[in-house]
TIVEX-314851 format. One record per residue (C-alpha): residue number from 1; residue in one letter; x, y, z. Coordinates in steps of 0.25 Angstrom, whole numbers, padded with zeros to 4 digits. Layout:
N
r k = NUM | r = A | x = X | y = Y | z = Z
...
// end
This chain:
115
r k = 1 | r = X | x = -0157 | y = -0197 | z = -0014
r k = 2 | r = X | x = -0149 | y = -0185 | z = -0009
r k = 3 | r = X | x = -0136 | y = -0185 | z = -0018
r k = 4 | r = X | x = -0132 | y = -0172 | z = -0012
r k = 5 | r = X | x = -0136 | y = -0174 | z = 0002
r k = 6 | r = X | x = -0123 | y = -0179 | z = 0007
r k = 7 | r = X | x = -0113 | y = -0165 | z = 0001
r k = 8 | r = X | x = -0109 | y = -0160 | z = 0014
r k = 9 | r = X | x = -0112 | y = -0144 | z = 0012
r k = 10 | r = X | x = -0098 | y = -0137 | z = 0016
r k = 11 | r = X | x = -0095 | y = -0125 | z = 0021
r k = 12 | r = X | x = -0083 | y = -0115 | z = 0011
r k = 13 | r = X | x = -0073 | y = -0115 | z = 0020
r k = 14 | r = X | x = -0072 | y = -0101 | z = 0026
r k = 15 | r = X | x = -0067 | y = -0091 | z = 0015
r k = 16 | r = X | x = -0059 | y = -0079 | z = 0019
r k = 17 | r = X | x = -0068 | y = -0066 | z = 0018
r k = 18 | r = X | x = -0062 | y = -0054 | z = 0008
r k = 19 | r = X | x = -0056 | y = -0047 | z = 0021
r k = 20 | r = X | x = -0049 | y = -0059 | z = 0026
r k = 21 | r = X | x = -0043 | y = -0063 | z = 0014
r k = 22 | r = X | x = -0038 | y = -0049 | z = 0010
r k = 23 | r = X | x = -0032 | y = -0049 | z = 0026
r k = 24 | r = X | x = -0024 | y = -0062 | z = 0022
r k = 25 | r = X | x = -0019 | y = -0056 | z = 0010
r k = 26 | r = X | x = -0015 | y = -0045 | z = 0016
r k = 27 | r = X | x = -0009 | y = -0051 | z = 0027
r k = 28 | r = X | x = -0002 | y = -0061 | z = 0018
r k = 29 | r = X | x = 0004 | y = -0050 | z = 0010
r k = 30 | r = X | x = 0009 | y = -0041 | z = 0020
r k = 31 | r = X | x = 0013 | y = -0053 | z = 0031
r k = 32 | r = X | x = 0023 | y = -0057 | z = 0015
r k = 33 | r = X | x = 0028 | y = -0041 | z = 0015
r k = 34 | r = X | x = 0034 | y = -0042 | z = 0029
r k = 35 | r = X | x = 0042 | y = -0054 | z = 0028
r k = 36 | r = X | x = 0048 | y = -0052 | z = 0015
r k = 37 | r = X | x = 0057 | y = -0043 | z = 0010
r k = 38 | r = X | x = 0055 | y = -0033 | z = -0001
r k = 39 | r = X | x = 0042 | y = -0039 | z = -0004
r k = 40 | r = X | x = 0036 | y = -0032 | z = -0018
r k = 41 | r = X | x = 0021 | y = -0033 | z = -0024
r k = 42 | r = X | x = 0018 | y = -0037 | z = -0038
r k = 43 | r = X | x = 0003 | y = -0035 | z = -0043
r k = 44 | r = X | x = -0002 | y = -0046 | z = -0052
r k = 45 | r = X | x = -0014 | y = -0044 | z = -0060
r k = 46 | r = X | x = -0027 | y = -0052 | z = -0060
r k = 47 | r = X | x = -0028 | y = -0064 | z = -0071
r k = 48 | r = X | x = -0038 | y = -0073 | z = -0074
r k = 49 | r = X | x = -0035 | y = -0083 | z = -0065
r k = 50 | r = X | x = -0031 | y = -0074 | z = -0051
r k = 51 | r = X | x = -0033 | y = -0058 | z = -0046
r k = 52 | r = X | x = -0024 | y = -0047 | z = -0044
r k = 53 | r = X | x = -0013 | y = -0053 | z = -0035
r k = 54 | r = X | x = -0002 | y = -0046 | z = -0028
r k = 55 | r = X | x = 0012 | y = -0053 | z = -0027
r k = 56 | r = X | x = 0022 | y = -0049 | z = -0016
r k = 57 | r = X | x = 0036 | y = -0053 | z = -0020
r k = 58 | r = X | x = 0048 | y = -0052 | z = -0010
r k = 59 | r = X | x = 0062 | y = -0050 | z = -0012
r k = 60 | r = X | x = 0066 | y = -0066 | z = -0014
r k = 61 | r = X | x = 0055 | y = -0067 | z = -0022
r k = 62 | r = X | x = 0045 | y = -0073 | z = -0014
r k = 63 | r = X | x = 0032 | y = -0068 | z = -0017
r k = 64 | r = X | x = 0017 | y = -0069 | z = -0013
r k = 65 | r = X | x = 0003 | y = -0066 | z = -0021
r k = 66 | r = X | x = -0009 | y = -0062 | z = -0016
r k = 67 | r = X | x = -0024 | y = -0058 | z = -0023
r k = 68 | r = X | x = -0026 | y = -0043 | z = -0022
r k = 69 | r = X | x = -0042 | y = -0038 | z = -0027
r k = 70 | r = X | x = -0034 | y = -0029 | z = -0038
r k = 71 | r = X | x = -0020 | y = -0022 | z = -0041
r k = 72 | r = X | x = -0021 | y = -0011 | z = -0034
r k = 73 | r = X | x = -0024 | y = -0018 | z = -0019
r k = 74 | r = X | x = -0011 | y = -0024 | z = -0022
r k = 75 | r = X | x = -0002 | y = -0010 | z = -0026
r k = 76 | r = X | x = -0011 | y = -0005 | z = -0013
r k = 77 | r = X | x = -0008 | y = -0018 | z = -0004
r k = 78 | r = X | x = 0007 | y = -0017 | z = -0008
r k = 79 | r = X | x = 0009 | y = -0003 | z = -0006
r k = 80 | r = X | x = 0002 | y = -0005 | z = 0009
r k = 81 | r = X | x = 0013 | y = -0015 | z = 0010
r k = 82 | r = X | x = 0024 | y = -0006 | z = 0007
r k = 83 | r = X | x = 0030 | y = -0015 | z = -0006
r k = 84 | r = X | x = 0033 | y = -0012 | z = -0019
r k = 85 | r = X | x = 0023 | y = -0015 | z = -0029
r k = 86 | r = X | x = 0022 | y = -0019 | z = -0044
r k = 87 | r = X | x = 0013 | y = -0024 | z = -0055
r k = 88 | r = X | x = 0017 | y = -0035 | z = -0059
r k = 89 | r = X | x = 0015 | y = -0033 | z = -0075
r k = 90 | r = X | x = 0023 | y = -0024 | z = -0074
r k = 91 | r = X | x = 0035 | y = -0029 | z = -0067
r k = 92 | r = X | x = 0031 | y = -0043 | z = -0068
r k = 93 | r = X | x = 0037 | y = -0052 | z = -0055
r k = 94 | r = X | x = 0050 | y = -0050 | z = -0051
r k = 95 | r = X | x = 0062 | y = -0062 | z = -0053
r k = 96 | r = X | x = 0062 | y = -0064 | z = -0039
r k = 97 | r = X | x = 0049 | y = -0070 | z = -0038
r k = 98 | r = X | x = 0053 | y = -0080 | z = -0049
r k = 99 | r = X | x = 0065 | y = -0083 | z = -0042
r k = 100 | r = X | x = 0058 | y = -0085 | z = -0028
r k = 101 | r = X | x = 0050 | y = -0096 | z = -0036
r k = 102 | r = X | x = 0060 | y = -0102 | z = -0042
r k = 103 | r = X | x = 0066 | y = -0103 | z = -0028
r k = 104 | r = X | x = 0054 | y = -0111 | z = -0022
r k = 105 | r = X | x = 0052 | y = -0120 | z = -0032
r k = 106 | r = X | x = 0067 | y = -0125 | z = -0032
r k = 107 | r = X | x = 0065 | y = -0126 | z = -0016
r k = 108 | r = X | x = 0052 | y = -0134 | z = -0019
r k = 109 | r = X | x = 0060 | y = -0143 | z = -0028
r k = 110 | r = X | x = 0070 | y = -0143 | z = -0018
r k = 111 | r = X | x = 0060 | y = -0147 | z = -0006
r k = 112 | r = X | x = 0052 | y = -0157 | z = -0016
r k = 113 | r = X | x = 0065 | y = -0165 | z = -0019
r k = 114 | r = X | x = 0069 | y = -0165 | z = -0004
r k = 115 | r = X | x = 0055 | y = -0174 | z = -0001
// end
């Protein structure tokens, strides 16, 4: 008896090469640095759990967060940008960002209570 016979061999489903991946991030991060305004980097360390990530903040607060391979591609990748750049231990996150996600979550609720 073939127990196994019938487990359909599946193909991963096609996964983004290195280039391609750091070509979406890049994209990503400038396409958020040209339709915002005053948009700032923030550095983050690597944890356990995630790597080195870079966080883009705008001026209302809203913000973004990208893996970068270490700290220094990020101060490099942010300079190339032409934005200011900070480590967050340092400086730690600004209020605008906490603001921003107050913000949604009230427009969530909002939205939620509309349905």
């Amino acid at each position: 008896m073939a127990w196994f016979s019938r487990r359909r061999h599946r193909t991963p489903d096609a996964v983004p090469s290195d280039r391609a991946a750091r070509e979406a991030t890049l994209a990503h991060l400038r396409e958020f640095v040209t339709t915002r305004v005053g948009v700032e980097a923030y550095v983050e360390p690597p944890t356990n759990v995630t790597q080195t990530t870079m966080m883009l903040v705008a001026t209302d607060g809203e913000w973004t967060r990208r893996r970068v391979p270490d700290p220094k591609v990020g101060w490099d990748l942010a300079r190339e940008l032409g934005i200011p750049v900070y480590d967050v231990q340092r400086t730690g996150y600004p209020q605008r960002v906490r603001d921003w996600n107050a913000r949604q979550r009230i427009e969530r609720e909002r939205r939620r209570r509309a349905l």
